[in-house]
N, C-alpha and C positions, 0 to 999 in steps of 0.2 A: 504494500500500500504506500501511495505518495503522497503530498498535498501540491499539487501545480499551480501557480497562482498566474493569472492574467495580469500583470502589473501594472500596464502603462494608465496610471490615472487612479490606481487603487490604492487608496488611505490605508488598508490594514494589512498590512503585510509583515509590518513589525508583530502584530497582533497575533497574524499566522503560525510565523516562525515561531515565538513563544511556547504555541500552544502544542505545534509539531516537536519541540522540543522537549516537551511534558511528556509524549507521548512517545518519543523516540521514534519520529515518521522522517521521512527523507522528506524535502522540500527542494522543488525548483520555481526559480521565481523564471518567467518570461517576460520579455519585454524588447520594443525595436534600438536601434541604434540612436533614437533622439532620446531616449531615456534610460539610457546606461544604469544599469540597479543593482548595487551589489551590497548582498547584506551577510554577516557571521550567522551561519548555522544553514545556509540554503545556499545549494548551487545556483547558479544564473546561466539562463539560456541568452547572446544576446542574438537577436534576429535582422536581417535586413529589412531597411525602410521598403513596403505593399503593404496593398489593401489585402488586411486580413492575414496578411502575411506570418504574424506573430500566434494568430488562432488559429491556421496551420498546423504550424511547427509544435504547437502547443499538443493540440489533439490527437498529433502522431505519437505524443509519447502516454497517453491515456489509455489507461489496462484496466479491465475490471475491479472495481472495489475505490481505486481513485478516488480523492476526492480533489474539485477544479474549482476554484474562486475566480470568480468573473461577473463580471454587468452585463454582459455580453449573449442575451436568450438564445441565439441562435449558438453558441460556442457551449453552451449549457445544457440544448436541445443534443447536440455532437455527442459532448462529455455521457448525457444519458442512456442516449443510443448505443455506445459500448461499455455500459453495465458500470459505469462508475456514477461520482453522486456530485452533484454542484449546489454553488450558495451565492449569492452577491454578497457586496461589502456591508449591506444592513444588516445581514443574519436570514435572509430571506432563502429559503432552502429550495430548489427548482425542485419540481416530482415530473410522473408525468402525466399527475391531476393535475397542474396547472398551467405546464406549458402549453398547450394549443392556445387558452387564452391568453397569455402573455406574447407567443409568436403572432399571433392576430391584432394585438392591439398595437405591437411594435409596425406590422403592418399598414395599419389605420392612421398612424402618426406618420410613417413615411408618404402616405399619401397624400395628407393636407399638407404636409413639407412642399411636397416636389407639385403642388399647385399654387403655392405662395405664404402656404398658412405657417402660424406660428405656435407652436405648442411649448407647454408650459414648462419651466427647466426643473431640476430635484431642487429640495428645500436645501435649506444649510445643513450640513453635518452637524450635529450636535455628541455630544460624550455619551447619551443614553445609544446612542448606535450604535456605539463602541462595545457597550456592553452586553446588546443585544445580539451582536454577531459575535462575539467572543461566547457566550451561553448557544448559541447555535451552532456554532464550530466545533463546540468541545461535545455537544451532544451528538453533532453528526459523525465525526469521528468516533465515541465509541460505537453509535451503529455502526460503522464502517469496518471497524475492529471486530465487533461481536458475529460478523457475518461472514470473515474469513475461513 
């Protein structure tokens, strides 16, 4: 079992690493060459600047039981489909009771995008998210554990 993390833009990766470290999990963090990310206790993958290019390289290294931190529904959708488990940076845990409607609304937002429209951006980070994806992490990983 690993933790993969999608890095470029992701707040809790120190969070990660932590938690992977309590647990004694290998961690690689990804990320492109504009965001060089190197942290003590997690390898770095770094990737060439493309579209997608990083959630690629990412998802080829994803084996069953994995767990992948990302924003990313569709890299999440990926992650699920070869039997590992994803979460974003909120604690929000992808299944796949939820994803068709998250890929569909991500959808719905592309659409009003690419006809001019505006849609609304995330709130501010706050510390309770912090602590809600650290309680989420640490619960998905012993799922993750217990199922090995």
């Amino acid at each position: 079992m690993k933790i993969l993390i999608d890095a470029d833009g992701c707040p809790v990766v120190d969070i990660a690493i932590d938690i992977a470290r309590q647990f004694q999990i290998q961690t690689i963090i990804f990320c492109d060459t504009a965001h060089s990310i190197t942290k003590e206790g997690a390898a770095t993958r770094i990737i060439s600047k493309g579209k997608d290019a990083v959630d690629f390289a990412l998802i080829n290294e994803v084996q069953s039981g994995d767990v992948v931190i990302t924003q990313d529904y569709g890299l999440a959708a990926m992650a699920l489909s070869k039997r590992g488990y994803a979460i974003n940076q909120n604690g929000m845990v992808y299944t796949d009771d939820n994803m068709n409607g998250l890929l569909f609304a991500r959808h719905l937002a592309k659409t009003v995008r690419s006809q001019g429209g505006h849609i609304k951006g995330a709130k501010k980070r706050i510390r309770e998210n912090d602590d809600h994806f650290k309680k989420s992490l640490t619960a998905l990983v012993i799922k993750a554990l217990n199922t090995l």
